[in-house]
C-alpha positions as CSV (number, residue, x, y, z in Angstrom):
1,X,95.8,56.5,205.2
2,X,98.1,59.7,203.7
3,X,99.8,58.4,200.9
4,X,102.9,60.8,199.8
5,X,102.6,60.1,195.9
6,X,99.3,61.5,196.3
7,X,100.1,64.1,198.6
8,X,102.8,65.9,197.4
9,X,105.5,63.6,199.8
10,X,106.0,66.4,202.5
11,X,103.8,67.3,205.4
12,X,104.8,70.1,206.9
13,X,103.8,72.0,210.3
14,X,105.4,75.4,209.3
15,X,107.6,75.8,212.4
16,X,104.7,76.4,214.6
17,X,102.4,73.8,215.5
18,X,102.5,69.5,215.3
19,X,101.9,68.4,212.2
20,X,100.1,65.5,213.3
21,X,98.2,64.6,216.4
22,X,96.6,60.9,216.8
23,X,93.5,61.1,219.4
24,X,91.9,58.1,221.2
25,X,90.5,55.5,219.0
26,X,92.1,57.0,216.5
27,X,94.0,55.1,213.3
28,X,96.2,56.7,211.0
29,X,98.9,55.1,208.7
30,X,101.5,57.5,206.9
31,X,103.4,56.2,203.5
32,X,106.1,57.4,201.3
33,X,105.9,60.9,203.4
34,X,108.2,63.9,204.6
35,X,107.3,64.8,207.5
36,X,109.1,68.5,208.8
37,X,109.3,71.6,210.8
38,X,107.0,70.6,213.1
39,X,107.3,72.7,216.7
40,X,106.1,72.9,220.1
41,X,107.0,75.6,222.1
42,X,109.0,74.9,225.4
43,X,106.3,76.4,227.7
44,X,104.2,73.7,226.4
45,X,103.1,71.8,229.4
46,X,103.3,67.8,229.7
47,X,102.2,65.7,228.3
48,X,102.1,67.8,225.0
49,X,105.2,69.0,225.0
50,X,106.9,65.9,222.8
51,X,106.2,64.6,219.5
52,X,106.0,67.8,217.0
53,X,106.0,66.2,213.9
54,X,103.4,63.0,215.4
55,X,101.9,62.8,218.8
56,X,100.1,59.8,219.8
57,X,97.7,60.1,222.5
58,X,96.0,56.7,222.7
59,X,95.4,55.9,218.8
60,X,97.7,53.6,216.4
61,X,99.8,55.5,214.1
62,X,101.8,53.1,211.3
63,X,104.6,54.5,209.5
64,X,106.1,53.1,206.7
65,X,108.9,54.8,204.0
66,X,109.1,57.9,205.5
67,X,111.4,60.4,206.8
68,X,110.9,62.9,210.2
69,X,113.3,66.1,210.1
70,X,113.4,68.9,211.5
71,X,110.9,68.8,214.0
72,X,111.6,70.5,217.1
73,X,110.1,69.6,220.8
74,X,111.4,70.0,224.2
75,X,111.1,66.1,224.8
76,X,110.8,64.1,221.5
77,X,111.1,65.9,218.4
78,X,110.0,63.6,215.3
79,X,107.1,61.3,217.1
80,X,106.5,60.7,220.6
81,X,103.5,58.8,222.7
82,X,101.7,59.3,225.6
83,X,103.1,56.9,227.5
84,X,102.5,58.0,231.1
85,X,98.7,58.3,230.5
86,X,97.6,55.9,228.2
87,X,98.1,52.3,227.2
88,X,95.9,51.9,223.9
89,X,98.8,53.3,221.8
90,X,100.8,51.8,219.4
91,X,103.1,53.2,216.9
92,X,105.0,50.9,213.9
93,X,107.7,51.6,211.8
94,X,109.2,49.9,208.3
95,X,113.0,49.1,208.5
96,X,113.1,52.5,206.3
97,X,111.5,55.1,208.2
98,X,113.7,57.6,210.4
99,X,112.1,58.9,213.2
100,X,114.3,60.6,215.1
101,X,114.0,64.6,214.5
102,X,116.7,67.0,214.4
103,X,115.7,69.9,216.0
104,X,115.5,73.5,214.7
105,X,117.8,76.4,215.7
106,X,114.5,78.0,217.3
107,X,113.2,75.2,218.9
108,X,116.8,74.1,220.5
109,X,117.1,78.1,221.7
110,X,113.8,77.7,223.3
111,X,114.3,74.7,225.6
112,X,117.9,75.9,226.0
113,X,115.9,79.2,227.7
114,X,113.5,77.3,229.5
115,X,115.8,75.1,230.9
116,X,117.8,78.1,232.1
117,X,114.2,79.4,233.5
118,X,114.1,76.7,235.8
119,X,118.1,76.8,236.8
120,X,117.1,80.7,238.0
121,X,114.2,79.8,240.1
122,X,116.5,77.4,242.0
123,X,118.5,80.7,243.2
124,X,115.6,83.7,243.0
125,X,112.5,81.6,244.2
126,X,114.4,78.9,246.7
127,X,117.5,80.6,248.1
128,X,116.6,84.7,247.8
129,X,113.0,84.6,249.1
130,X,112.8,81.4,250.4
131,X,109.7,80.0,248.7
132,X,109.6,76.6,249.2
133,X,106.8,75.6,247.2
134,X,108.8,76.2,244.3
135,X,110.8,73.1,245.2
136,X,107.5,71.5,244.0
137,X,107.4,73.3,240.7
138,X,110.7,72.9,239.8
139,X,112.2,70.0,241.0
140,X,111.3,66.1,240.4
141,X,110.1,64.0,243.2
142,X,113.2,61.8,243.7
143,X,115.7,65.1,243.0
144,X,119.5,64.6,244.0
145,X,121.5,66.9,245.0
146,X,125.5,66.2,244.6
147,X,126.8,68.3,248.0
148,X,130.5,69.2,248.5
149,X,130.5,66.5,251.5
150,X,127.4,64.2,250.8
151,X,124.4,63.5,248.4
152,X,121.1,64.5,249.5
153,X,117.9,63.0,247.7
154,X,113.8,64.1,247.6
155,X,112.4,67.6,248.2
156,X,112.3,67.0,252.3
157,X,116.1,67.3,252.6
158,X,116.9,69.6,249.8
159,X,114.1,71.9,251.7
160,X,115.3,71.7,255.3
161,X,118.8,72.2,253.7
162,X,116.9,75.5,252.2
163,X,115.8,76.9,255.9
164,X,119.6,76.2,257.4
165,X,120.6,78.5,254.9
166,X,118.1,81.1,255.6
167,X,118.3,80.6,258.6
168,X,121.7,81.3,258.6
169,X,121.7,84.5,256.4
170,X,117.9,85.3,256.2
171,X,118.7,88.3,254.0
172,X,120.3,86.7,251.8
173,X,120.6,87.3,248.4
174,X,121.5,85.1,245.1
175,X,123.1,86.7,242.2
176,X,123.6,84.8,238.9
177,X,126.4,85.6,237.2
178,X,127.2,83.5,234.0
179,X,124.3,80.9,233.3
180,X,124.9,78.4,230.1
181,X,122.3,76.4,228.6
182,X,123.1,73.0,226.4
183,X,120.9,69.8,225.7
184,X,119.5,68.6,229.2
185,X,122.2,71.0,231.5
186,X,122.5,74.2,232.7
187,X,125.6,75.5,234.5
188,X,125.4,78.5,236.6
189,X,128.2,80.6,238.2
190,X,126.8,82.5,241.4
191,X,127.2,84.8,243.9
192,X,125.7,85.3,247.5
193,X,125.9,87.9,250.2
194,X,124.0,88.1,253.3
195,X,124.3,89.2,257.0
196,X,125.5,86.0,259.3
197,X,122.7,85.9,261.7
198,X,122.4,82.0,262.6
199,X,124.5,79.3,263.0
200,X,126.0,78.1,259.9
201,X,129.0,75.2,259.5
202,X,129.0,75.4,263.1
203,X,130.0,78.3,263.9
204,X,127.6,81.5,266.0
205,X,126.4,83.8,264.2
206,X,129.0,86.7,264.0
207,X,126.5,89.7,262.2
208,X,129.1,89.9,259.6
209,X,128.1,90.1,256.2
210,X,129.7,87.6,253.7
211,X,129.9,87.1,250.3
212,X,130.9,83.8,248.9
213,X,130.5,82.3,245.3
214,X,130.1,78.9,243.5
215,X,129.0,76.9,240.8
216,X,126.4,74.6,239.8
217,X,125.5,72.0,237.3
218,X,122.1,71.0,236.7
219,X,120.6,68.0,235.1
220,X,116.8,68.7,233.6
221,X,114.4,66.1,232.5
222,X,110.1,66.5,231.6
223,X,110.6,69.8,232.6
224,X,111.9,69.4,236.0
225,X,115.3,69.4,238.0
226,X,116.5,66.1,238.5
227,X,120.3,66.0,239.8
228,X,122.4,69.2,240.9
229,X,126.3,69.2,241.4
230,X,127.9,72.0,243.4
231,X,131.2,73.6,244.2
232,X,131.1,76.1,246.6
233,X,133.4,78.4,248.1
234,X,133.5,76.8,251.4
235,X,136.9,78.4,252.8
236,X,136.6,81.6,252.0
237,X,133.8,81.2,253.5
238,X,134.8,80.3,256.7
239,X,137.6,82.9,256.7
240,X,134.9,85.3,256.3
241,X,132.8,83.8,259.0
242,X,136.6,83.4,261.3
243,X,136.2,79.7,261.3
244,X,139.7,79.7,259.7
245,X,142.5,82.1,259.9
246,X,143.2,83.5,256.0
């Protein structure tokens, strides 16, 4: 047991590391106690990337009278459990203890950039050079996509979707323009150009370059894509393409 008239009340991880970690078998109780500034960075990978000022990874932790601030994680700032891996956990709080952490300044910047990481690779890795194995890395299993006509779900569709386009314009080339990070979203404002070369919309290709722009919204979670929203400059488009007169 760490008892905070004894020691000192705060416990603190000095913005760089958790402050506490609770292994297997493991049984710690925490009283009267600060706990603060705990950190993990946002390139942490799962499940360790949660929990900076307690993790629980199969062992009981038992809080009573204390207080979790500013403790910053990409998922689950003051304490956070293992949930996904391992049922042995336990963690118990008294009607006084707040465990919600608020996150740091630095540690909000750095998911904020991470997130943003991921938003990139949707347009540089995907759409530019077509790598479709980075649908794996960035996107979750059951990801939606929110189309300007219809919702497409899971990485089969939002992968054949992928070769359409490049088939379409396999030269293209995804710009982002503006990109804005906040909480779990990231909105980017793009811009493509390429060489018409396959069918696209329905129409043949027409070996006209076009250049069209759009915006999208994504929605991140445990380090993945979830659920994208797009507008899409879909007639100027077309006019480009002739499928409508300007």
């Amino acid at each position: 047991m760490l008892d905070g008239e004894d020691a000192g009340n705060t416990v603190s991880g000095g913005g760089t590391v958790h402050v506490f970690a609770v292994g297997r078998g493991a049984n710690l109780v925490l009283e009267n106690l600060t706990v603060s500034d705990g950190f993990v960075d946002a390139s942490t990978p799962a499940p360790n990337n949660k929990g900076s000022g307690a993790y629980v990874a199969g062992g009981t932790l038992t809080i009573s009278n204390s207080t979790f601030s500013d403790n910053s994680a990409p998922y689950g700032g003051g304490v956070a459990t293992e949930l996904n891996s391992c049922q042995a956990h336990a963690v118990r709080y008294s009607v006084h203890e707040r465990s919600e952490g608020r996150p740091t300044t630095n540690g909000g910047r750095e998911m904020s950039e991470h997130n943003k990481a991921l938003a990139r690779r949707w347009f540089d890795d995907l759409f530019s050079r077509g790598n479709l194995d980075a649908a794996n890395e960035i996107l979750s299993a059951d990801f939606l996509d929110h189309l300007t006509h219809e919702d497409e779900r899971g990485l089969e569709e939002l992968k054949h979707y992928v070769g359409i386009y490049r088939n379409a314009f396999p030269d293209i080339e995804d710009s982002v323009e503006d990109i804005v990070a906040e909480g779990d979203k990231v909105v980017v404002r793009w811009k493509s150009s390429g060489i018409h070369q396959g069918e696209f919309m329905g129409v043949a290709p027409t070996g006209r370059r076009v250049t069209f722009s759009g915006m999208r919204l994504f929605r991140i979670a445990e380090n993945k894509i979830v659920e994208s929203w797009v507008n899409i400059d879909e007639r100027g488009l077309r006019e480009q393409l002739g499928a409508v007169s300007g």
